[in-house]
C-alpha positions, -999 to 999 in steps of 0.1 A, spaced: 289 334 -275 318 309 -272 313 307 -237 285 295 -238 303 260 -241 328 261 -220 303 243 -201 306 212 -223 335 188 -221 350 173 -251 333 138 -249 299 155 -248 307 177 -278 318 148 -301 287 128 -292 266 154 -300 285 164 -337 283 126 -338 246 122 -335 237 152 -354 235 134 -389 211 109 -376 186 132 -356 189 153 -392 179 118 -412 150 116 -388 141 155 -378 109 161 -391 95 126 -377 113 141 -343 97 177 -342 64 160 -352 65 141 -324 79 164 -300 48 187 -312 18 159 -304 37 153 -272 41 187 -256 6 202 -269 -10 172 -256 4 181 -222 6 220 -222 -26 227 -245 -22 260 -236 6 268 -260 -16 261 -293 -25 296 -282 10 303 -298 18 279 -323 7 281 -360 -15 251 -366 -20 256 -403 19 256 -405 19 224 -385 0 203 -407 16 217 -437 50 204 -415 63 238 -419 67 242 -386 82 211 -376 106 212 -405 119 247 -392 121 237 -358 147 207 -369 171 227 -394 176 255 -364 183 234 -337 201 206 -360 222 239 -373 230 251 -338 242 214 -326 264 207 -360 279 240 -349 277 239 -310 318 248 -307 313 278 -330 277 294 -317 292 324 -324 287 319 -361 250 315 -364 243 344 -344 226 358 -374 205 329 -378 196 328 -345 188 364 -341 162 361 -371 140 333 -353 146 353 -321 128 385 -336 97 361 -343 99 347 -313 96 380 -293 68 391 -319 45 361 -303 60 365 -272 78 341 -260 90 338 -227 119 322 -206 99 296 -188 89 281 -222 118 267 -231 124 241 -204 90 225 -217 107 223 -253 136 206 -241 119 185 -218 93 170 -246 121 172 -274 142 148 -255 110 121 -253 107 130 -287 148 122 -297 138 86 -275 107 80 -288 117 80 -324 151 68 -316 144 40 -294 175 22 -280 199 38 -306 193 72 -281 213 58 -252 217 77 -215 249 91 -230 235 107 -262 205 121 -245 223 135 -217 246 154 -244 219 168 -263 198 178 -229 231 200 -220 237 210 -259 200 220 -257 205 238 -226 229 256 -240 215 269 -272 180 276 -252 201 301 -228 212 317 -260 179 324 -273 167 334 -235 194 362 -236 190 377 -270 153 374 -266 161 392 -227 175 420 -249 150 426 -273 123 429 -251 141 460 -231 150 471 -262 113 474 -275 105 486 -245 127 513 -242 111 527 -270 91 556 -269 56 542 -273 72 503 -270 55 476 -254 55 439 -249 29 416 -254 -5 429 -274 -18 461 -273 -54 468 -285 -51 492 -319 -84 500 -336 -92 495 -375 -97 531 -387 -96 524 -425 -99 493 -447 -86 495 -484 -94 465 -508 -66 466 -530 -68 434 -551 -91 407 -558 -72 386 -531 -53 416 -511 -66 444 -484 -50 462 -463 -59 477 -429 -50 507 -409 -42 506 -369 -41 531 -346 -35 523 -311 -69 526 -294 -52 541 -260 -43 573 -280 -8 567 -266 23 570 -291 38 539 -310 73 530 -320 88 538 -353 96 506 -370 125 500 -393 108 495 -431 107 460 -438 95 448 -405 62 432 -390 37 430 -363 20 402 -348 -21 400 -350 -37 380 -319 -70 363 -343 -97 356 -312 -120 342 -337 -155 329 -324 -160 293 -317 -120 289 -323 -109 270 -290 -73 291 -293 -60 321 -301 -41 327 -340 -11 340 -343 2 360 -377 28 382 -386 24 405 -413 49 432 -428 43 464 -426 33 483 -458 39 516 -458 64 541 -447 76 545 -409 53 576 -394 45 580 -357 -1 579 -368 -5 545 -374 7 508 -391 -8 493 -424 -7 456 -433 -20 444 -465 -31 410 -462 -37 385 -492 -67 364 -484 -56 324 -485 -87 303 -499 -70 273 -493 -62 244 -520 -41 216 -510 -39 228 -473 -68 244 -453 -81 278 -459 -64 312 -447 -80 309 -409 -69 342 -397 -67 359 -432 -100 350 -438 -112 361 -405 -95 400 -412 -110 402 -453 -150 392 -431 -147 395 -400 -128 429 -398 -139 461 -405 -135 499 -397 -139 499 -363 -127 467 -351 -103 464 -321 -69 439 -327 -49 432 -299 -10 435 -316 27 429 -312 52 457 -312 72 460 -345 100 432 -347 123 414 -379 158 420 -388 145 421 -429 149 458 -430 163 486 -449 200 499 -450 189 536 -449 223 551 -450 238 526 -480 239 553 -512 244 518 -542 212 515 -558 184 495 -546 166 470 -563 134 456 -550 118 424 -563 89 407 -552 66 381 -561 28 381 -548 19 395 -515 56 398 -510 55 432 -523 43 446 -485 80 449 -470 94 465 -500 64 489 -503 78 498 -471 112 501 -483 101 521 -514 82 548 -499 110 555 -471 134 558 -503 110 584 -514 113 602 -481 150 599 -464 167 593 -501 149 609 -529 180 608 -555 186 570 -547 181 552 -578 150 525 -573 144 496 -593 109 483 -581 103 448 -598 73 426 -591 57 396 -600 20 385 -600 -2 360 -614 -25 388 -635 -34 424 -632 -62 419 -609 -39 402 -585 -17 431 -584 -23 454 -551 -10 492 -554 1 491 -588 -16 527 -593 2 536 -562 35 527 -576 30 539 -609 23 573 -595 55 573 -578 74 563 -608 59 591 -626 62 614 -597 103 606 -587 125 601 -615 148 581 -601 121 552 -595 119 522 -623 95 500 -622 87 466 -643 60 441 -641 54 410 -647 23 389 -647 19 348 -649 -5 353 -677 -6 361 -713 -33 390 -714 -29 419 -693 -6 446 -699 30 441 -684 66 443 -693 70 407 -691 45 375 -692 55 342 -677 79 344 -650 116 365 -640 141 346 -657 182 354 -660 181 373 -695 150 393 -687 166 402 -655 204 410 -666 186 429 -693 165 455 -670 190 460 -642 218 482 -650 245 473 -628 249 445 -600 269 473 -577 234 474 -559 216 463 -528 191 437 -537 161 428 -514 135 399 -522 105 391 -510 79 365 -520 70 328 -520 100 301 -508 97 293 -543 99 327 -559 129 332 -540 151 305 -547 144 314 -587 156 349 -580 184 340 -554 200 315 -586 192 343 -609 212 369 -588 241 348 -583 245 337 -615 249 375 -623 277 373 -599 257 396 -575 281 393 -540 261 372 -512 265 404 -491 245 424 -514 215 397 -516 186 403 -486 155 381 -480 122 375 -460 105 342 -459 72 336 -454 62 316 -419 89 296 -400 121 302 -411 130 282 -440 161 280 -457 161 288 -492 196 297 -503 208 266 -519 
């Protein structure tokens, strides 16, 4: 990946490490605008971006740490990788292709100038159109890869493939899950636990298509997928559209066009430490994954299964993993609901001495999953137990957000 700027002299490099801090002071104003400018001129592509995310600013916001992150380290590309490998399995699970990102960069730029005015000289903009450039190419080639990869696959595909709703299982007051089978009757991949799929919502009288990942819930098998999908009723921001559209709309029967499994969130099947699996709302779906694999390729791996929701009604597959617990000695598993009245091991929220208390040794994988806030709460919690980085693994909801700090 360091080659990738050999391309770029020194003068343009230090312009661009130069102007980072000030496109970072005004990145979300940026992205907004880049976002009314492009989809105003390629209306087509709302077909692909999230528009509840966008007026929450999600989107925007996510957009301006990644490429922000890349510039600040554009002589060192090499060591974001990672980072960029994450956004790349989401972009290959709405499908993304090469041609798009010249119209980025293109309406990014008049964004940078817009908002910039005469502080975004010839000079600056001509650096960031190469560092751009070059950080696009880097997405285009990792993206280049996964797609043959996934393809490869026995049963793999890219794009959407129709799968058919043969059963749907309410298993909250807020969650329900549904199970796809491909309606060709032709195999599917196996998909690492942890990862997701990609619904295509055509929803009547909805101008564009809805795009939303969702984890997969259950255990790799070569049958069928589950998601479990928590209904959004909408408060400060507009209700669930899509999620709303699968708990009414949806029923045994119904066709979905879908992506092929992607997400780099996924279970270490061949570490032996113990694993501990905490999770907070609907963010119990990739660990469910995780959980019944255990069950299957490691039966005497010790399992902590810790989860958090706001009451017991709230609370999809508890029976399922009390069961297990019963059933497989080496599972544990605590609970703990936002409320003082139902039956748990802990009311309120996870805290440090609740936690140090139940978990009997920090030589252990760790996996999270659950709201950006939820997460940051844990992430303190575990490292003030002095639980190594390297052991720590975590999904976010939606565009990439950092919440490690």
């Amino acid at each position: 990946m360091t080659n990738a700027t050999e391309s770029l002299d020194k003068r343009t490099i230090d312009v661009i490490k130069a102007t980072v801090p000030v496109l970072q002071e005004h990145g979300e104003k940026i992205t907004k605008q880049f976002y009314r400018l492009m989809l105003a001129n390629h209306p087509e592509l709302n077909n692909i971006f999230n528009q509840t995310n966008q007026q929450k600013g999600a989107q925007s916001k996510a957009l301006a740490n990644t490429i922000y992150a890349a510039a600040a380290n554009i002589e060192y590309l090499e060591e974001i990788v990672p980072h960029i490998k994450q956004i790349a399995h989401k972009h290959t699970s709405i499908n993304i292709k090469a041609e798009q990102y010249p119209i980025v960069g293109k309406y990014l730029l008049l964004a940078i100038k817009e908002v910039l005015g005469d502080t975004a000289n010839e000079e600056i903009l001509k650096a960031w159109e190469m560092a751009y450039n070059v950080i696009a190419e880097m997405f285009i080639t990792i993206e280049t890869e996964m797609y043959e990869q996934t393809q490869q696959k026995i049963g793999g595909w890219v794009g959407y493939r129709d799968f058919t709703v043969i059963k749907k299982v309410v298993e909250s007051e807020v969650i329900t899950s549904f199970y796809l089978k491909p309606t060709d009757g032709l195999p599917i991949p196996k998909y690492r636990p942890g990862q997701y799929i990609t619904i295509k919502a055509q929803i009547e009288d909805e101008p564009f298509d809805h795009l939303r990942q969702y984890s997969l819930s259950t255990a790799p098998n070569a049958e069928f997928y589950r998601i479990s999908v928590k209904r959004e009723p909408g408060n400060a921001y507009p209700k669930g559209i899509v999620s709303n559209f699968l708990h009414t709309t949806i029923h045994e029967g119904s066709i979905l066009p879908i992506s092929a499994p992607a997400g780099d969130f996924t279970l270490d099947s061949e570490c032996q430490t113990p694993l501990v699996l905490i999770s907070g709302g609907v963010g119990f779906t990739p660990l469910m994954s995780m959980l019944e694999t255990v069950i299957e390729k490691q039966p005497h791996r010790q399992v902590i299964f810790i989860h958090a929701a706001r009451s017991a009604k709230h609370h999809a597959m508890k029976d399922r993993v009390k069961n297990l617990t019963k059933e497989y000695a080496n599972i544990t598993n605590y609970v703990v609901y936002g409320n003082d009245h139902d039956d748990c091991d802990k009311h309120g929220h996870i805290d440090y001495e609740w936690l140090h208390r139940v978990i009997p040794t920090t030589n252990a994988s760790f996996y999270v999953c659950g709201p950006n806030g939820f997460m940051q709460t844990i992430l303190r919690i575990l490292r003030k137990m002095e639980v190594k980085d390297g052991a720590i693994h975590y999904e976010t909801f939606g565009p990439f957000a950092d919440i490690s700090a």
